[in-house]
VMD Tcl script that builds the backbone (N, CA, C; Angstrom):
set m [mol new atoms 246]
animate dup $m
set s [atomselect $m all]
$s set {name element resname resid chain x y z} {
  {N N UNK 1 A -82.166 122.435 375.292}
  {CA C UNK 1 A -80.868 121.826 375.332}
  {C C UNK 1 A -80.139 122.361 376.566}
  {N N UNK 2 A -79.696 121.428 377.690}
  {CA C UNK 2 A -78.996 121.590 378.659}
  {C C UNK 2 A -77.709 122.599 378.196}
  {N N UNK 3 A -77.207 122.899 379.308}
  {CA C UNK 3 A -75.459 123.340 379.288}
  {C C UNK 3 A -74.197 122.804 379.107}
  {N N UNK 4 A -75.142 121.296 379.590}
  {CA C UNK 4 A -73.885 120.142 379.482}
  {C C UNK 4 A -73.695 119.835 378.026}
  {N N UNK 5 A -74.930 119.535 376.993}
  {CA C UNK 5 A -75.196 119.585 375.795}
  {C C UNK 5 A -74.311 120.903 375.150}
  {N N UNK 6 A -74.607 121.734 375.316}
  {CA C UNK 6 A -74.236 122.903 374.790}
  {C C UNK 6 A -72.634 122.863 374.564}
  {N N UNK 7 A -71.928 122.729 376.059}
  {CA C UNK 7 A -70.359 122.531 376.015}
  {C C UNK 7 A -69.783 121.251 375.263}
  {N N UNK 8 A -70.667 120.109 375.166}
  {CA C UNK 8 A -70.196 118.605 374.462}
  {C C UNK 8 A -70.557 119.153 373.045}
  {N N UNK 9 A -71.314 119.581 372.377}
  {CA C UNK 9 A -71.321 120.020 370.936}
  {C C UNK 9 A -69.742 121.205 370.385}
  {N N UNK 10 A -69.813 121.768 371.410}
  {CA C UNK 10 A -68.646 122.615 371.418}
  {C C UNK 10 A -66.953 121.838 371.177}
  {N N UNK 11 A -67.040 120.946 372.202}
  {CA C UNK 11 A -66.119 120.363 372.600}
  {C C UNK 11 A -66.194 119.223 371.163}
  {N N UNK 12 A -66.901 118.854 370.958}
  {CA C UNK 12 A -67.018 117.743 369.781}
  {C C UNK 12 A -66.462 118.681 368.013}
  {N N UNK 13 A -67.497 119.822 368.200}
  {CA C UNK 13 A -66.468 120.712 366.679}
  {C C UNK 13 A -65.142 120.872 367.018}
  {N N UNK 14 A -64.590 121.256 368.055}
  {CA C UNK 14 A -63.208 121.398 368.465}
  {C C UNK 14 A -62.562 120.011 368.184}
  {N N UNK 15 A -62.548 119.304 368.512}
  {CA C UNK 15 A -62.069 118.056 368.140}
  {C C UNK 15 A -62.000 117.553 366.868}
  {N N UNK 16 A -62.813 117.696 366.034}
  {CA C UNK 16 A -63.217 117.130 364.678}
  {C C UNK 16 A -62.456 118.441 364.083}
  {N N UNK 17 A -62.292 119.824 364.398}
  {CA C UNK 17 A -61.579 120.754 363.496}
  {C C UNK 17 A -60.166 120.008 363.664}
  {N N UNK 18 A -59.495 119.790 364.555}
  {CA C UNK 18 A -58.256 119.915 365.451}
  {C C UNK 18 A -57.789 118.297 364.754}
  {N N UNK 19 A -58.696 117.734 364.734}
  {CA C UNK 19 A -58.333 116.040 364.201}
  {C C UNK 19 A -58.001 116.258 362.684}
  {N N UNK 20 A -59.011 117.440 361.996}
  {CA C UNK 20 A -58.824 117.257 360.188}
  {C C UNK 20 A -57.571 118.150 360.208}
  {N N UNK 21 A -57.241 119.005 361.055}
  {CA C UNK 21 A -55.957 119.888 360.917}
  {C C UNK 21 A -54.561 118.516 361.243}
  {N N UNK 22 A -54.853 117.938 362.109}
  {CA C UNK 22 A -53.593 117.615 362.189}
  {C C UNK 22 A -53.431 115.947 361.478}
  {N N UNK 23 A -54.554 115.487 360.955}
  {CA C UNK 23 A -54.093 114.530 359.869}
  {C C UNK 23 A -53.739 115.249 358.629}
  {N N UNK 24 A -53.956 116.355 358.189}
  {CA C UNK 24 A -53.074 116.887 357.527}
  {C C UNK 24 A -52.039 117.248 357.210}
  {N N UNK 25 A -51.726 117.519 358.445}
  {CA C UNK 25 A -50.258 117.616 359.086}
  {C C UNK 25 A -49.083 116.456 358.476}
  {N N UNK 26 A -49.614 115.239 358.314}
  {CA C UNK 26 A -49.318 113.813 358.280}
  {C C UNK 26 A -48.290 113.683 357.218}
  {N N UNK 27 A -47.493 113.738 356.747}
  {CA C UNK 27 A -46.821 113.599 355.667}
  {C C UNK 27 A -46.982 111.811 355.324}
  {N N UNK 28 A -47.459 112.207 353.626}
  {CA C UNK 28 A -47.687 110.421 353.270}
  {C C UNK 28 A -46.335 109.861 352.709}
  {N N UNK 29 A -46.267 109.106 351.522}
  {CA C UNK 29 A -45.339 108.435 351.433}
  {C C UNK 29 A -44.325 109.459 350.781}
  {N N UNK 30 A -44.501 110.663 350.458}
  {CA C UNK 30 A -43.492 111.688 349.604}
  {C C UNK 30 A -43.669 113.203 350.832}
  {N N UNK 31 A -43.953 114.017 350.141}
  {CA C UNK 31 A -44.278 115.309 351.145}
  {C C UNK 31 A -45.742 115.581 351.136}
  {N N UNK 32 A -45.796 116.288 352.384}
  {CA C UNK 32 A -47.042 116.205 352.742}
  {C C UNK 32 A -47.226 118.293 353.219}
  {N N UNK 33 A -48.327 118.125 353.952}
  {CA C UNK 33 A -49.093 119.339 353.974}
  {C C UNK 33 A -48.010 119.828 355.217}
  {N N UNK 34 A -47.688 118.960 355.804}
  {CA C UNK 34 A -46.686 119.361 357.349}
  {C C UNK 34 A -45.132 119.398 356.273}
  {N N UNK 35 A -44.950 119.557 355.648}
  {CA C UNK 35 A -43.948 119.631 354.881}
  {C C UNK 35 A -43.748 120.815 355.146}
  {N N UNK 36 A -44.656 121.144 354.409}
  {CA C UNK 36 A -44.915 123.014 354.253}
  {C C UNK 36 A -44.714 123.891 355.386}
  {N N UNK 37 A -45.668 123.135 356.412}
  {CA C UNK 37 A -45.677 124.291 357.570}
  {C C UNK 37 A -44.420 123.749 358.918}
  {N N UNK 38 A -43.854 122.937 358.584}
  {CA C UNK 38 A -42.896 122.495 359.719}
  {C C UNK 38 A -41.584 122.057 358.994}
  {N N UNK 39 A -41.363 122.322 357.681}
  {CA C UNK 39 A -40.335 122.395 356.748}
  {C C UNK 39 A -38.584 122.250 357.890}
  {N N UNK 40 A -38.908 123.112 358.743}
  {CA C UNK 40 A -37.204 122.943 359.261}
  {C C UNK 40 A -37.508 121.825 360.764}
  {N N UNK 41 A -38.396 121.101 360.654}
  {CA C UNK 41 A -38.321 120.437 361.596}
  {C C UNK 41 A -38.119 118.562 361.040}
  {N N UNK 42 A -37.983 118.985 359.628}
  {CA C UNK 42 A -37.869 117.253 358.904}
  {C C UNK 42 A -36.701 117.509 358.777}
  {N N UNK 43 A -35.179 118.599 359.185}
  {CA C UNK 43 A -34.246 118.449 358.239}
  {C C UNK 43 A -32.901 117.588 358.635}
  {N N UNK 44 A -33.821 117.348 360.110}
  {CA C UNK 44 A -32.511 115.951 360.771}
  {C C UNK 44 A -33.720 114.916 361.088}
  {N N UNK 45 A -33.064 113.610 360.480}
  {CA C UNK 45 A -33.473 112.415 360.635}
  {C C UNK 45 A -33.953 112.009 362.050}
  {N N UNK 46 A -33.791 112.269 363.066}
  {CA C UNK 46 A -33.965 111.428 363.969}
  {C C UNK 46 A -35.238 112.264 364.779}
  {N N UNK 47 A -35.000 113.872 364.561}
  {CA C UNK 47 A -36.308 114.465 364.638}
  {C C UNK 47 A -37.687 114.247 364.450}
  {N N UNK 48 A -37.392 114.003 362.988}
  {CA C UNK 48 A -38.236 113.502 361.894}
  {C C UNK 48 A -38.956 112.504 362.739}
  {N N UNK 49 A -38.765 111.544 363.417}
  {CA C UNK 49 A -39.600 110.205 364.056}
  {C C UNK 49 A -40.150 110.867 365.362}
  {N N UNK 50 A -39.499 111.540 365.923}
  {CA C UNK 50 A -40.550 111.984 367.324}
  {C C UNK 50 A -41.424 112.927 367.018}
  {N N UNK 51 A -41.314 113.969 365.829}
  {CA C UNK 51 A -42.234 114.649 365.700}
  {C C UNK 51 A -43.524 113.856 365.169}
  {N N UNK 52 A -43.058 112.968 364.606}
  {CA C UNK 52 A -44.607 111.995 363.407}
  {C C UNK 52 A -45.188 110.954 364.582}
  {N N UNK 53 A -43.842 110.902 365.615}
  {CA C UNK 53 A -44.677 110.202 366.852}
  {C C UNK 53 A -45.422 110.857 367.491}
  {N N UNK 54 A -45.560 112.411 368.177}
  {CA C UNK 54 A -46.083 113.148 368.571}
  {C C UNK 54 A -47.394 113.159 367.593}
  {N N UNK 55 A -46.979 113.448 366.784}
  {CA C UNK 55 A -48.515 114.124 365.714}
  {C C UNK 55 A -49.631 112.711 365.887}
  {N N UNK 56 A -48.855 111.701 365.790}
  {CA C UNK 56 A -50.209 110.513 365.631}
  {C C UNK 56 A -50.338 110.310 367.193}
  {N N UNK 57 A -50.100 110.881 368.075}
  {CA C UNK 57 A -50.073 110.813 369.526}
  {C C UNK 57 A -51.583 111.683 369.356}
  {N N UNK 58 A -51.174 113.016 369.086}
  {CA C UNK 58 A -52.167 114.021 369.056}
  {C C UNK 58 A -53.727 113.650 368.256}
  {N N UNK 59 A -53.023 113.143 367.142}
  {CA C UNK 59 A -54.183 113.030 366.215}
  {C C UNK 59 A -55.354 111.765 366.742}
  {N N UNK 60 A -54.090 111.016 367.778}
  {CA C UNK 60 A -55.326 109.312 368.191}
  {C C UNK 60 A -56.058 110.250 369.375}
  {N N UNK 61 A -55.644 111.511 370.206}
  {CA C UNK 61 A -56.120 111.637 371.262}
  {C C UNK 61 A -57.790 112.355 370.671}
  {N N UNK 62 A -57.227 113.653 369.600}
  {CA C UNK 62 A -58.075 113.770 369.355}
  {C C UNK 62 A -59.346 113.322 368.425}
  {N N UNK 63 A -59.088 112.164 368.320}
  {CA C UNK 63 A -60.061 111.314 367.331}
  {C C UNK 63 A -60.876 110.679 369.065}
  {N N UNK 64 A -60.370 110.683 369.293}
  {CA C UNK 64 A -60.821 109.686 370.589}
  {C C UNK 64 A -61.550 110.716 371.216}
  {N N UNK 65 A -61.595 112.001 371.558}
  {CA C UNK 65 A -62.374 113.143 372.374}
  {C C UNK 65 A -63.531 113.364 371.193}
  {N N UNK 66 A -63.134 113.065 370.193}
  {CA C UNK 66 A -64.331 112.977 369.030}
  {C C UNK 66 A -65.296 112.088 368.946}
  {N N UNK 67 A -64.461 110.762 369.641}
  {CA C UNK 67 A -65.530 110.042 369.228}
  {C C UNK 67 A -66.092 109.456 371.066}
  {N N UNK 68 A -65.828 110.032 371.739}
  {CA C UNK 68 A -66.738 110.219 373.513}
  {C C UNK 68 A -67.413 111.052 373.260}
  {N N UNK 69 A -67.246 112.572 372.412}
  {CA C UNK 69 A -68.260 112.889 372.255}
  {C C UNK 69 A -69.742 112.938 371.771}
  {N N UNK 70 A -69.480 112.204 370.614}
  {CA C UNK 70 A -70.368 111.676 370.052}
  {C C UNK 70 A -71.708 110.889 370.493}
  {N N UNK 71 A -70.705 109.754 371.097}
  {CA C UNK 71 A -71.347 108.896 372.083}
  {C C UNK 71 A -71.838 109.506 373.301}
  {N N UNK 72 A -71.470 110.141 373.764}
  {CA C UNK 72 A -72.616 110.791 374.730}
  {C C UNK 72 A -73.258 111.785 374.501}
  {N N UNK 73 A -73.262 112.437 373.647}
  {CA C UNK 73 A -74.317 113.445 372.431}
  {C C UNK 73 A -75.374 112.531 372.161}
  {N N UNK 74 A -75.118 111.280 371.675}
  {CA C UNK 74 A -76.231 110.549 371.102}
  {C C UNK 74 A -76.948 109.825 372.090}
  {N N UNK 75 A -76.414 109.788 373.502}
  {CA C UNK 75 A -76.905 109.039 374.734}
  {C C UNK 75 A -77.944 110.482 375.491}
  {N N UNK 76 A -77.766 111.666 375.290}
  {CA C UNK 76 A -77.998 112.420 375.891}
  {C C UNK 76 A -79.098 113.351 375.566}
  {N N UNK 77 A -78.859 113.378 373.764}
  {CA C UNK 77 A -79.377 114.812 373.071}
  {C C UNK 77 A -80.498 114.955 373.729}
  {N N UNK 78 A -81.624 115.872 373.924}
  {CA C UNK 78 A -82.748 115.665 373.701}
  {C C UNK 78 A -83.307 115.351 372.551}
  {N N UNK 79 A -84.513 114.574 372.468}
  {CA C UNK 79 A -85.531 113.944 371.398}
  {C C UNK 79 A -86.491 114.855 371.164}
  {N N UNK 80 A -86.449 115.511 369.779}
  {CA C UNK 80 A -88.027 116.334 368.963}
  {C C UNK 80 A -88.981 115.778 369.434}
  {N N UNK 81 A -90.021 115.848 370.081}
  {CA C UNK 81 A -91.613 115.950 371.036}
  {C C UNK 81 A -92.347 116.394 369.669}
  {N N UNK 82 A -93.429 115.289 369.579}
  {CA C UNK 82 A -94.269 115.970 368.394}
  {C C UNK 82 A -95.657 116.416 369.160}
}
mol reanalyze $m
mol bondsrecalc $m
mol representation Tube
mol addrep $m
């Protein structure tokens, strides 16, 4: 397995950790897990919308570095030689 391989597997768990952390983040239709950990950042309304804009900002980027990686993991890997 190349180096380039090596850093895109890397780069691909980083992404997929970083994507399940921050759809968590997500508050659904009541309170959510970002409730908890960002509690004084819902407590003015107008906040409230740039931060949930930010987070699905974050969360599309890193779904998207997740899923280039993938795709060129699977264009690239090496193939088991029998």
């Amino acid at each position: 397995m190349s180096i380039v391989n090596i850093v895109l597997v890397v780069i691909m768990f980083l992404s997929a950790f970083f994507t399940c952390i921050l759809i968590l983040m997500h508050s659904g239709k009541g309170t959510g897990v970002s409730e908890l950990i960002a509690s004084s950042m819902y407590n003015s309304a107008a906040g409230s919308a740039v931060w949930e804009k930010n987070l699905d900002r974050l969360t599309v980027i890193c779904g998207v570095i997740f899923g280039v990686t993938v795709l060129i993991l699977s264009l690239t890997f090496p193939l088991a030689t029998i």
